[in-house]
FILOVO-310929 format. One record per residue: x, y, z of N, C-alpha, C in turn; residue number from 1; chain. Coordinates in nm, 4 decimals. Example, Ala and Ser with C-alpha at 12.3 -4.5 7.8 and 13.67 -1.06 7.14 Angstrom:
BEGIN
REC    n.east   n.north      n.up   ca.east  ca.north     ca.up    c.east   c.north      c.up    k  c
REC    1.3190   -0.5690    0.7800    1.2300   -0.4500    0.7800    1.3200   -0.3300    0.7800    1  A
REC    1.2850   -0.2250    0.7080    1.3670   -0.1060    0.7140    1.2900    0.0030    0.7870    2  A
***
This chain:
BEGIN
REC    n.east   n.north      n.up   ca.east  ca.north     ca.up    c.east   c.north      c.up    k  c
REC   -2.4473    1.0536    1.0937   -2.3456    1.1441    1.0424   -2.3999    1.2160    0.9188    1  A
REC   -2.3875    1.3610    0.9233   -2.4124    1.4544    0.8173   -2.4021    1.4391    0.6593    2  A
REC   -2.4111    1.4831    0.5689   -2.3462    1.4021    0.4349   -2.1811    1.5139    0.4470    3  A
REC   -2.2127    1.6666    0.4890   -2.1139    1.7104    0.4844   -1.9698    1.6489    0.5866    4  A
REC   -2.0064    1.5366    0.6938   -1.8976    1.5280    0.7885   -1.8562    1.3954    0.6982    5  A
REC   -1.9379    1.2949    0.6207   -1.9197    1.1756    0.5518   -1.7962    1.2366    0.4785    6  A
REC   -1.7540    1.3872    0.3769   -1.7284    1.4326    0.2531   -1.5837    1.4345    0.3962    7  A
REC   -1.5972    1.5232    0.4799   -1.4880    1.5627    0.5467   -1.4183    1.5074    0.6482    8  A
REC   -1.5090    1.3909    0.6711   -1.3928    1.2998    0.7360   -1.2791    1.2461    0.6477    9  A
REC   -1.3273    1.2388    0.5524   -1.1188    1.1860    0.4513   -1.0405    1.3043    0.5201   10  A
REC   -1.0914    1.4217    0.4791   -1.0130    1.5483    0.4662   -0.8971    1.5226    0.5787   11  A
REC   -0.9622    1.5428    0.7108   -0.9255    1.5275    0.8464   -0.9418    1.4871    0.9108   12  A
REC   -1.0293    1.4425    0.9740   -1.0408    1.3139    1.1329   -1.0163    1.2124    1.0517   13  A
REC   -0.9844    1.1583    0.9147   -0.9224    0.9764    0.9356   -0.8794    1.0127    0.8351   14  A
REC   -0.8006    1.1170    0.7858   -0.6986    1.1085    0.6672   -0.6417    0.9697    0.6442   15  A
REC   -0.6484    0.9464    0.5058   -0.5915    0.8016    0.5152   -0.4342    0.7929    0.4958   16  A
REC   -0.3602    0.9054    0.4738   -0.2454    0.9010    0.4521   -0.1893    0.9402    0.6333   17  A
REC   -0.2237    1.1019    0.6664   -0.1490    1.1170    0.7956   -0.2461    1.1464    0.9167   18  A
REC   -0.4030    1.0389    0.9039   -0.4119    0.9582    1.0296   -0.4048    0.8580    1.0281   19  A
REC   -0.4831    0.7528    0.9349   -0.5278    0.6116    0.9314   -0.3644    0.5563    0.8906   20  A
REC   -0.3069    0.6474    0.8424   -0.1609    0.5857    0.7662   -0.1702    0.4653    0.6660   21  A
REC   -0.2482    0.4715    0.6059   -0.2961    0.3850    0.5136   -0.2475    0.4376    0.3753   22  A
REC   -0.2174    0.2792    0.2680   -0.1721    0.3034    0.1606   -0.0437    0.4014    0.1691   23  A
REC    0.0666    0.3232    0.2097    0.1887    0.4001    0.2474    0.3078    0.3513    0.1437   24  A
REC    0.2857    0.2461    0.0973    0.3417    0.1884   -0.0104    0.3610    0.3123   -0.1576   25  A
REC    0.2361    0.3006   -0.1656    0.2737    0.4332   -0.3021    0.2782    0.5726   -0.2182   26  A
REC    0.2421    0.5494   -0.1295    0.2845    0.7175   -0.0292    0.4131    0.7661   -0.0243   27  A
REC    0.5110    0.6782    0.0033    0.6223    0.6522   -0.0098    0.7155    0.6810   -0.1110   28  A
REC    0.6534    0.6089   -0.2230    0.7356    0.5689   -0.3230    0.7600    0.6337   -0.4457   29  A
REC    0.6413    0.7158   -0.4405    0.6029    0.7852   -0.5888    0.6141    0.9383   -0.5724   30  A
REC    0.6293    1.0095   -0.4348    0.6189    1.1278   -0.3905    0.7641    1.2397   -0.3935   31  A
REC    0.8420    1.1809   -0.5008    0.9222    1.2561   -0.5359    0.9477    1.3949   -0.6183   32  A
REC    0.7906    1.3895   -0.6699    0.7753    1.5338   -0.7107    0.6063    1.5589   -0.7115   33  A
REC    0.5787    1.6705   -0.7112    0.4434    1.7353   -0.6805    0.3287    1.6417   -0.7862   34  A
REC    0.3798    1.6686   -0.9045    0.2951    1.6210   -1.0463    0.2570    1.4567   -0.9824   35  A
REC    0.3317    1.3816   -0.9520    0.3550    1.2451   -0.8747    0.2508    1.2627   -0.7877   36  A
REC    0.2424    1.3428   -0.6835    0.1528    1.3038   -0.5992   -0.0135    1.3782   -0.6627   37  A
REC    0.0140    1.4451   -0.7457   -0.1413    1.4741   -0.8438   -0.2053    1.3247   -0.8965   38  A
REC   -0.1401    1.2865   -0.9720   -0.1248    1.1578   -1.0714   -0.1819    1.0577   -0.9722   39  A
REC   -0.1433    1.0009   -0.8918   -0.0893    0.8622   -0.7850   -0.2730    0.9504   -0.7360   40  A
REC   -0.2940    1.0496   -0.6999   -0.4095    1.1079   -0.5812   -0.5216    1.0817   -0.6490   41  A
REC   -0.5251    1.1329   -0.7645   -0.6674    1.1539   -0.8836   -0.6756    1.0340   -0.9557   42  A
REC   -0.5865    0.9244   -0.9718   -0.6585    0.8135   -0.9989   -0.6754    0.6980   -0.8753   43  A
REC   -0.6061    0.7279   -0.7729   -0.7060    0.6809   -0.6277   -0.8667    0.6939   -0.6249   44  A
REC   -0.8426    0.8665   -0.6563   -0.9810    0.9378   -0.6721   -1.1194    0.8656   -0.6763   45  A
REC   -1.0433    0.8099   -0.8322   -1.1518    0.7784   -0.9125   -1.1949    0.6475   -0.8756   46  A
REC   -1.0701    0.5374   -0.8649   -1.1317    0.4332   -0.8245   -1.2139    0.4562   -0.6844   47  A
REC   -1.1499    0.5268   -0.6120   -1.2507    0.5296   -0.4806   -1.3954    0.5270   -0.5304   48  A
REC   -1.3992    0.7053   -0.5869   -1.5621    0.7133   -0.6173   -1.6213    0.5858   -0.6704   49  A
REC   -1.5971    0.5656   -0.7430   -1.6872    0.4564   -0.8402   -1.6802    0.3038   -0.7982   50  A
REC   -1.5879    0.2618   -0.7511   -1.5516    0.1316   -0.6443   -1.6994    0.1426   -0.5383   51  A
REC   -1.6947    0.2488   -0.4882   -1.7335    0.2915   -0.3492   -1.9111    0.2616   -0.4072   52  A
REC   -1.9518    0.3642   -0.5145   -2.0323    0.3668   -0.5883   -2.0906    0.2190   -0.6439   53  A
REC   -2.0079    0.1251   -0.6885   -2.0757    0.0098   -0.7516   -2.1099   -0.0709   -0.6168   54  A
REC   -1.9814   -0.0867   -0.5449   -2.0082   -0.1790   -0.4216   -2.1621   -0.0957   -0.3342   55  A
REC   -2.2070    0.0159   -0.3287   -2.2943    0.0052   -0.2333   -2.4329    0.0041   -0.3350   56  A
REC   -2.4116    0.0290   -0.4514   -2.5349   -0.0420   -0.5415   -2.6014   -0.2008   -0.5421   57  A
REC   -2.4707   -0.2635   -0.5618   -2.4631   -0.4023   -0.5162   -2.4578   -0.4663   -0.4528   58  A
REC   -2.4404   -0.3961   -0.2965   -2.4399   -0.4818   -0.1787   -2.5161   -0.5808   -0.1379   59  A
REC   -2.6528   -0.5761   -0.2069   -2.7719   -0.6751   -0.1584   -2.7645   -0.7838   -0.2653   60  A
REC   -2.6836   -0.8007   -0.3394   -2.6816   -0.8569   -0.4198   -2.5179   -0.9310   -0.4501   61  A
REC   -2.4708   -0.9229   -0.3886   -2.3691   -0.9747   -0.3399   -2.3075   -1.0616   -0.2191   62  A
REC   -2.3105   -1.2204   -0.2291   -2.3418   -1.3261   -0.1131   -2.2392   -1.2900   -0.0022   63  A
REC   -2.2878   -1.2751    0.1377   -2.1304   -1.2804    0.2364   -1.9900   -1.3582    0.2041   64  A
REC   -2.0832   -1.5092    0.1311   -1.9085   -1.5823    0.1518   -1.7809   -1.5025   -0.0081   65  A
REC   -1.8416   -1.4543   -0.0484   -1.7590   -1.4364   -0.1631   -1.7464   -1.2492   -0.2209   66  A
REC   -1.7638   -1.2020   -0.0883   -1.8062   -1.0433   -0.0362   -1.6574   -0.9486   -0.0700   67  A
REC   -1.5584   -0.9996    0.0002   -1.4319   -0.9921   -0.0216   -1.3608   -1.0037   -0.1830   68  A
REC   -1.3822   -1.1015   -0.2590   -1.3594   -1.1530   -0.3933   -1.4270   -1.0208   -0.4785   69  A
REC   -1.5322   -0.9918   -0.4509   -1.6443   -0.9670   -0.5241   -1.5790   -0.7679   -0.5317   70  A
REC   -1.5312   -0.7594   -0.3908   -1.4809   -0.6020   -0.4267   -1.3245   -0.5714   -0.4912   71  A
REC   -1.2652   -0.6854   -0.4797   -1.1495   -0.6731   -0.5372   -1.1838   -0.6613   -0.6685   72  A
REC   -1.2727   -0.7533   -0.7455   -1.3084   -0.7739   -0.9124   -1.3704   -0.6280   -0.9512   73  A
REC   -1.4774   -0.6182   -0.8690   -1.4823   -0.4151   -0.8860   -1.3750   -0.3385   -0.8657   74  A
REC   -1.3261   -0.3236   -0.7845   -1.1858   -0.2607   -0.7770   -1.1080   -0.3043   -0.9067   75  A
REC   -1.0511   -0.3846   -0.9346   -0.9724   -0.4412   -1.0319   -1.0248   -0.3380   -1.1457   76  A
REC   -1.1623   -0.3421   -1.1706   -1.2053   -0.3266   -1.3059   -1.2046   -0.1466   -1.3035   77  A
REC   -1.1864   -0.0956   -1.2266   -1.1689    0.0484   -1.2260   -1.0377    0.0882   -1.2391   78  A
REC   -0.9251    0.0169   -1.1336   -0.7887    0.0396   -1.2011   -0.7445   -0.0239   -1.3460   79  A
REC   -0.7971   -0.1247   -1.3823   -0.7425   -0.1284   -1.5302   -0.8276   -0.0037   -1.6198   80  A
REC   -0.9132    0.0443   -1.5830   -0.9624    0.1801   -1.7033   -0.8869    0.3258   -1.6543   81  A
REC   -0.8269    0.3067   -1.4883   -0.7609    0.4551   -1.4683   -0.6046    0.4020   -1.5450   82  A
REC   -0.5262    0.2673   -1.5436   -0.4229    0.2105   -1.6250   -0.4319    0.2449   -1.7896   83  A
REC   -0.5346    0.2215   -1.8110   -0.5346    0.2274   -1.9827   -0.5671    0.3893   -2.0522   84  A
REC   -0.6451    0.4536   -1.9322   -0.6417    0.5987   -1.9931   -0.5297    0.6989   -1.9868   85  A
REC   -0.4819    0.6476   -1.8310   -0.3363    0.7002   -1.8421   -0.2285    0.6916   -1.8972   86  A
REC   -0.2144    0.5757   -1.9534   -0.1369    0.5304   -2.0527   -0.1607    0.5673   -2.1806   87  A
REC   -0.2945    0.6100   -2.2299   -0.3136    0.6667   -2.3499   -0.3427    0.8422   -2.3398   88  A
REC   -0.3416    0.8777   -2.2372   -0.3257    1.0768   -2.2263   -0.2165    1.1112   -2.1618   89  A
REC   -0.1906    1.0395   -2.0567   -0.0750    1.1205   -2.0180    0.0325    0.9855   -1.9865   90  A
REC    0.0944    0.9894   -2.0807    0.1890    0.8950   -2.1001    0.3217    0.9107   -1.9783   91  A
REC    0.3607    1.0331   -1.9522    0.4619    1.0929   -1.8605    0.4388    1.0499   -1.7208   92  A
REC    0.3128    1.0538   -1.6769    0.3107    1.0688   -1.5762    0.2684    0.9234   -1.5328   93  A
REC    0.1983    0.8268   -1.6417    0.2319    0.6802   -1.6360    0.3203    0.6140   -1.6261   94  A
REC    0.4776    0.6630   -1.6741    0.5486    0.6453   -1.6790    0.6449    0.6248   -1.5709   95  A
REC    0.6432    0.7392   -1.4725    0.6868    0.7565   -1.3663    0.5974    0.7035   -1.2475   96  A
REC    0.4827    0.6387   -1.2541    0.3962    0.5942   -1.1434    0.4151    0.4872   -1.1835   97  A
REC    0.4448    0.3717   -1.3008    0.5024    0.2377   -1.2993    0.3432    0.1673   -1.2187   98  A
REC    0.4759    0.1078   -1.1849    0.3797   -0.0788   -1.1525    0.2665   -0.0216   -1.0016   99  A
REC    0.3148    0.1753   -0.9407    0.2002    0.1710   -0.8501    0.0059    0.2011   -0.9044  100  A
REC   -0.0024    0.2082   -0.9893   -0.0907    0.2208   -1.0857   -0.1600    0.0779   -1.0309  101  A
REC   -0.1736   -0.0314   -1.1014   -0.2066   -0.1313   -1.1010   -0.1950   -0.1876   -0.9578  102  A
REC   -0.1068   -0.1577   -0.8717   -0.1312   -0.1430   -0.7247   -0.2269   -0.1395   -0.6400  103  A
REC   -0.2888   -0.0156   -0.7093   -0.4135    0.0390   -0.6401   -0.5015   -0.0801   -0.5989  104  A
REC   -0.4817   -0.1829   -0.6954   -0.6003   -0.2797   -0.6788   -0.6025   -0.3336   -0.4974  105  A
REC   -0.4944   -0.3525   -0.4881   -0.4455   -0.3658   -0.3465   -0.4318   -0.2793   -0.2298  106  A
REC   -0.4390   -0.1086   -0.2763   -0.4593   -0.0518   -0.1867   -0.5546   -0.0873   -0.0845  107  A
REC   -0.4945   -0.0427    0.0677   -0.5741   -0.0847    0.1709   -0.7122   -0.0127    0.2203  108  A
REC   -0.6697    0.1324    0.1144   -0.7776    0.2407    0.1469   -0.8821    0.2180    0.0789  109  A
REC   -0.8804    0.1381   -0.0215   -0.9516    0.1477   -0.1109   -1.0709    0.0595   -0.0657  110  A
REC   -1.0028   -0.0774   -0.0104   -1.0737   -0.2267   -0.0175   -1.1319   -0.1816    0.1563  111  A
REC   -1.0407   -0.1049    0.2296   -1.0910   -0.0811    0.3565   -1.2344   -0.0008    0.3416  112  A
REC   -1.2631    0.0803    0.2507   -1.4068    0.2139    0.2249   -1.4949    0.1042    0.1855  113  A
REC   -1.4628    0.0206    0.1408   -1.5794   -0.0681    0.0502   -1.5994   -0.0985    0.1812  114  A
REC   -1.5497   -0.2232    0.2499   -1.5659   -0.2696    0.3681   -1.6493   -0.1737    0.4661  115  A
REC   -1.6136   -0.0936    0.4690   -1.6078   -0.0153    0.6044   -1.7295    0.0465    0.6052  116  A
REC   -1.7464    0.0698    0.4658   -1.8479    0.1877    0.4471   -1.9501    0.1932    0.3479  117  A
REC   -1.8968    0.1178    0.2353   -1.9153    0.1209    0.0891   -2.0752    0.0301    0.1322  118  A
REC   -2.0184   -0.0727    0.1522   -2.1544   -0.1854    0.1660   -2.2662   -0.1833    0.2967  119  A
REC   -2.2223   -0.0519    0.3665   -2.3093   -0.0139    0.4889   -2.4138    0.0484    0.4889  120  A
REC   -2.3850    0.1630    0.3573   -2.4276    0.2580    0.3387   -2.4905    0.2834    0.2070  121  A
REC   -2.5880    0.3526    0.1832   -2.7013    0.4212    0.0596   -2.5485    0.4715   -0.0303  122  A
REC   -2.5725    0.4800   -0.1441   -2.4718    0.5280   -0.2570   -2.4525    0.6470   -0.2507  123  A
REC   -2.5313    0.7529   -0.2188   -2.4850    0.9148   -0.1999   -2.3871    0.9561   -0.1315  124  A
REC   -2.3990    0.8356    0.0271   -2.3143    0.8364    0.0899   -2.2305    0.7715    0.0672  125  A
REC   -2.2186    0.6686    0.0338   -2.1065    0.5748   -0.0417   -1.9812    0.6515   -0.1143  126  A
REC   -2.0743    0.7382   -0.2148   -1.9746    0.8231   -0.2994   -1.9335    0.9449   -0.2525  127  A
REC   -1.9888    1.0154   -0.1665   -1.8986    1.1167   -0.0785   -1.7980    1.0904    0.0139  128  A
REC   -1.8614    0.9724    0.0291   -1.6610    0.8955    0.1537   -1.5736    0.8756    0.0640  129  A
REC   -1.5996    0.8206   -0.0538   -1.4895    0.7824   -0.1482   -1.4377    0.8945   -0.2240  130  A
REC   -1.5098    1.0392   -0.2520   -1.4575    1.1917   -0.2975   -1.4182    1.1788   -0.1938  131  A
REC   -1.4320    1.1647   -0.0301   -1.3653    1.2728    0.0644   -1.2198    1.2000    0.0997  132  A
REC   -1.2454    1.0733    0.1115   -1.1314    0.9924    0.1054   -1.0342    1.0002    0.0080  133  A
REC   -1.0485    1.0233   -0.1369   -0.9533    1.0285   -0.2273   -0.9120    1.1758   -0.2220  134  A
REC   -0.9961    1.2407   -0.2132   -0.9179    1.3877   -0.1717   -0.8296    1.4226   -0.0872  135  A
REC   -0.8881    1.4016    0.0492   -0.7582    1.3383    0.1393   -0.6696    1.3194    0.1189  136  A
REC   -0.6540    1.2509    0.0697   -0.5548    1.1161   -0.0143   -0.4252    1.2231   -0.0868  137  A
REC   -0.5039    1.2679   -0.1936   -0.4454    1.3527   -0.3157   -0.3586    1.4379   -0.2612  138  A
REC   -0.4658    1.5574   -0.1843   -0.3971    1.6430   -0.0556   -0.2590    1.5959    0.0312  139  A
REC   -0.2964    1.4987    0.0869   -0.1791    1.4348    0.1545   -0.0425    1.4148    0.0519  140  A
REC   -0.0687    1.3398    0.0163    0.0602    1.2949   -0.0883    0.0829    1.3644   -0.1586  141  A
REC    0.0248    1.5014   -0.2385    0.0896    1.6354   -0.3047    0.1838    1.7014   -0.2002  142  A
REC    0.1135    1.7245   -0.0895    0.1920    1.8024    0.0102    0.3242    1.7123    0.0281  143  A
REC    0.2935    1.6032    0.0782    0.4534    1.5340    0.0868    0.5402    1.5374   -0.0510  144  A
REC    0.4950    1.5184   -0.1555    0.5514    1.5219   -0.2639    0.6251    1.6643   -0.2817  145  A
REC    0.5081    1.7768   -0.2160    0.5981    1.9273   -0.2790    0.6689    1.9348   -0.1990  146  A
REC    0.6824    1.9066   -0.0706    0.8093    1.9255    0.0603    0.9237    1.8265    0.0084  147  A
REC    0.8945    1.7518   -0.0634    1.0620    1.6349   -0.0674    1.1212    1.6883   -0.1951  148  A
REC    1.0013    1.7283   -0.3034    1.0517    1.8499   -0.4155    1.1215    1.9355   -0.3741  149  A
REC    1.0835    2.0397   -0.3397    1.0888    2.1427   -0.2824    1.2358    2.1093   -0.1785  150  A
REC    1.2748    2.0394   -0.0858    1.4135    2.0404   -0.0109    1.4666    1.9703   -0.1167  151  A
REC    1.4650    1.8548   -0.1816    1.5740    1.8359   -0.2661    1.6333    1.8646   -0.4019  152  A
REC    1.5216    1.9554   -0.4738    1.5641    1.9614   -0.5845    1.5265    2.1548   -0.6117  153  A
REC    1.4618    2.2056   -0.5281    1.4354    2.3734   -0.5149    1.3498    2.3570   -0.5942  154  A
REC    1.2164    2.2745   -0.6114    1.1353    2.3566   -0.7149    0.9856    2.2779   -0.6441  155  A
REC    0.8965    2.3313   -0.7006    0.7785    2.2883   -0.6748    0.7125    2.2974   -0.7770  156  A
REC    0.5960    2.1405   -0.8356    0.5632    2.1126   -1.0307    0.6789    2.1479   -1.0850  157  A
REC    0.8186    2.1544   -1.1001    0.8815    2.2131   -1.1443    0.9449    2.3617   -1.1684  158  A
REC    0.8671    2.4042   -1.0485    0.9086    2.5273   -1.0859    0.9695    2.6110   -0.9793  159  A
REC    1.0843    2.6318   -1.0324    1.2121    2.6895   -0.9327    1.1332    2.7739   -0.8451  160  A
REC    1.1697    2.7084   -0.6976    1.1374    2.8049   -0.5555    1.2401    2.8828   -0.5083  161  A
REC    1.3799    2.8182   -0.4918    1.4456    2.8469   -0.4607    1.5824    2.9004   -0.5760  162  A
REC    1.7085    2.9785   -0.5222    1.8170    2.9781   -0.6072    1.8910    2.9081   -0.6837  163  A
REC    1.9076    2.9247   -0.8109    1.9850    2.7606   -0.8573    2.1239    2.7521   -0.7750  164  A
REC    2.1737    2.9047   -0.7197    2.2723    2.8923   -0.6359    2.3077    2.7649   -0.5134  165  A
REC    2.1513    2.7866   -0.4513    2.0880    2.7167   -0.2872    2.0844    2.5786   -0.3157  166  A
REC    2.2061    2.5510   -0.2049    2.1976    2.4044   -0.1816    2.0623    2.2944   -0.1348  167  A
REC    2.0437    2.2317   -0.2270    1.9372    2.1208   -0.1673    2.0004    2.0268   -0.1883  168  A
REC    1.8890    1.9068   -0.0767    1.9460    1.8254    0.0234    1.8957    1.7180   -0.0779  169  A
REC    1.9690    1.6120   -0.1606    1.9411    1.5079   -0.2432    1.8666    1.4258   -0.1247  170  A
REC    1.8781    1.3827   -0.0142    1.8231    1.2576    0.0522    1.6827    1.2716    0.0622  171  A
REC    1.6230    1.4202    0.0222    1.4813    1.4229    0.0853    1.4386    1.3946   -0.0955  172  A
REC    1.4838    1.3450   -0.1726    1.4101    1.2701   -0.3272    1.4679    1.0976   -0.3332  173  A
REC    1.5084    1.0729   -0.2302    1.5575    0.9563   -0.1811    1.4790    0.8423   -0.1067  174  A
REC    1.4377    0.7643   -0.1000    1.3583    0.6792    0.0096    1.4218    0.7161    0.1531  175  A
REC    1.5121    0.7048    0.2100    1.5382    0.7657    0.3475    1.4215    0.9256    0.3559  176  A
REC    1.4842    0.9506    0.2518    1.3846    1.0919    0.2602    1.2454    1.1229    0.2889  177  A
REC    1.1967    0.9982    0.2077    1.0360    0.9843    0.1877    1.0016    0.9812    0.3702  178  A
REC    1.0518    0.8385    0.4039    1.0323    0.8099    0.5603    1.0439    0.9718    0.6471  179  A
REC    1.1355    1.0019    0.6634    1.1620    1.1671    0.7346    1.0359    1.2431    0.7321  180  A
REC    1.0507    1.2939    0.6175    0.9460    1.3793    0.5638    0.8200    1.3447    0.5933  181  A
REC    0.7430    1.2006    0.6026    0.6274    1.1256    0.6288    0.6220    1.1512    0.7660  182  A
REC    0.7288    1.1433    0.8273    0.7051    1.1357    0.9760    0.6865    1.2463    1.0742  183  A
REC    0.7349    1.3830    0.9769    0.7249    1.4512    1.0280    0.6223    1.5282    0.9900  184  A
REC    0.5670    1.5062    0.9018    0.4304    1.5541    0.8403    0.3054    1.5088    0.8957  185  A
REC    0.3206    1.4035    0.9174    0.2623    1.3436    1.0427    0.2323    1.3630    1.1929  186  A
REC    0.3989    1.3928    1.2173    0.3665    1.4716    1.3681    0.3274    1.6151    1.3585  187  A
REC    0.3036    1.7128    1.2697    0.2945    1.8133    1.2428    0.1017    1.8034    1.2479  188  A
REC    0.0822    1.7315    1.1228   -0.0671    1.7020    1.1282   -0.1369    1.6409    1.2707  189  A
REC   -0.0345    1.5651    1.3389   -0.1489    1.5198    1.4604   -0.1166    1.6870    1.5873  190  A
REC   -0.0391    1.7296    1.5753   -0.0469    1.8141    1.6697   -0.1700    1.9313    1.6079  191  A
REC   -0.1418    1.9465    1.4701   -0.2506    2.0788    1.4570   -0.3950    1.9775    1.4602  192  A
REC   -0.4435    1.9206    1.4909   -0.5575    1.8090    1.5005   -0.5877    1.8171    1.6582  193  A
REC   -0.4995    1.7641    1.7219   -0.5080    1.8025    1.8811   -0.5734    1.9581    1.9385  194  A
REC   -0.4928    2.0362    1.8494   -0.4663    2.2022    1.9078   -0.6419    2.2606    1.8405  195  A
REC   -0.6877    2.2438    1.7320   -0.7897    2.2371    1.6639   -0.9243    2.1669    1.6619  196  A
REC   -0.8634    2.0896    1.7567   -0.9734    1.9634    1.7482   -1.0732    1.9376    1.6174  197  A
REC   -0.9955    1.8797    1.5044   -1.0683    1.8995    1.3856   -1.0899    1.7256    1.3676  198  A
***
């Protein structure tokens, strides 16, 4: 595989949000406004890259039985520095991402790239699955975030789309909402995937 198809498979053939459906927990939960799904995407980002990055530096140097342990403690140690910077620059948007922050450690996308890929593969490639994957990522969950914005509250980042007159629909900033919106973003993405063959 190319380095450019490594970068663009997150994008599209295994999106981890609306193909692999992975990491749906903060997909879900935090996507009530656009800024939310920036925030929640770009410090995925980061742990990806650099997770992705240490684990395939270290792979030979890291025993099978304790292989598993060993990427969580890397992982770990990247979300407590995307936790502590966010908490000291952008306090707002820490605020509103709560306890999914520290989450990440558990994301499935995350611990799945190491696995999958991270420890398979030379580090160049290592770190372009983990940019293409967290981009993905970001992409995905902004878009859901600006569509559940956007129907329930008329604005997108905040900023009025619609009339303050024009009724919007409170359930789509709602958890019922999140589900809807996921699902249909979903069937939307697998049909233009089919029709495209991308």
């Amino acid at each position: 595989m190319s380095s450019l198809k490594v970068f663009t498979n997150g994008l599209l053939k295994e999106n981890p949000t609306f193909v692999l459906v992975l990491g749906a927990c903060p997909t879900l939960a935090v996507t009530t406004a656009a800024f939310n799904g920036i925030g929640m995407g770009a410090a995925t980002t980061f742990v990806l890259f650099f997770s992705n990055m240490l684990v395939a530096l270290l792979k030979n140097y890291i025993p099978d039985k304790v292989r598993i342990v060993a990427f969580i403690v890397i992982i770990a140690t990247f979300v407590t520095i995307v936790d502590l910077v966010m908490k000291a620059f952008v306090p707002d948007i820490y605020k509103t991402l709560g306890i999914f922050i520290p989450l990440i450690v558990v994301n499935c996308i995350i611990l799945g790239r190491a696995e999958a890929f991270a420890q398979k593969n030379d580090v160049s490639r290592a770190i372009l699955d983990g940019l293409g994957m967290g981009i993905g990522f970001t992409l995905a969950i902004t878009i859901l975030a600006s569509v559940r914005e956007l129907l329930g509250n008329g604005t997108i980042f905040n900023i009025p789309i619609v009339s303050e007159n024009a009724k919007t629909m409170l359930i789509f900033i709602l958890p019922p909402g999140a589900f809807i919106t996921y699902g249909y973003l979903i069937a939307i993405f697998n049909q233009l995937k089919a029709k495209y063959n991308f």
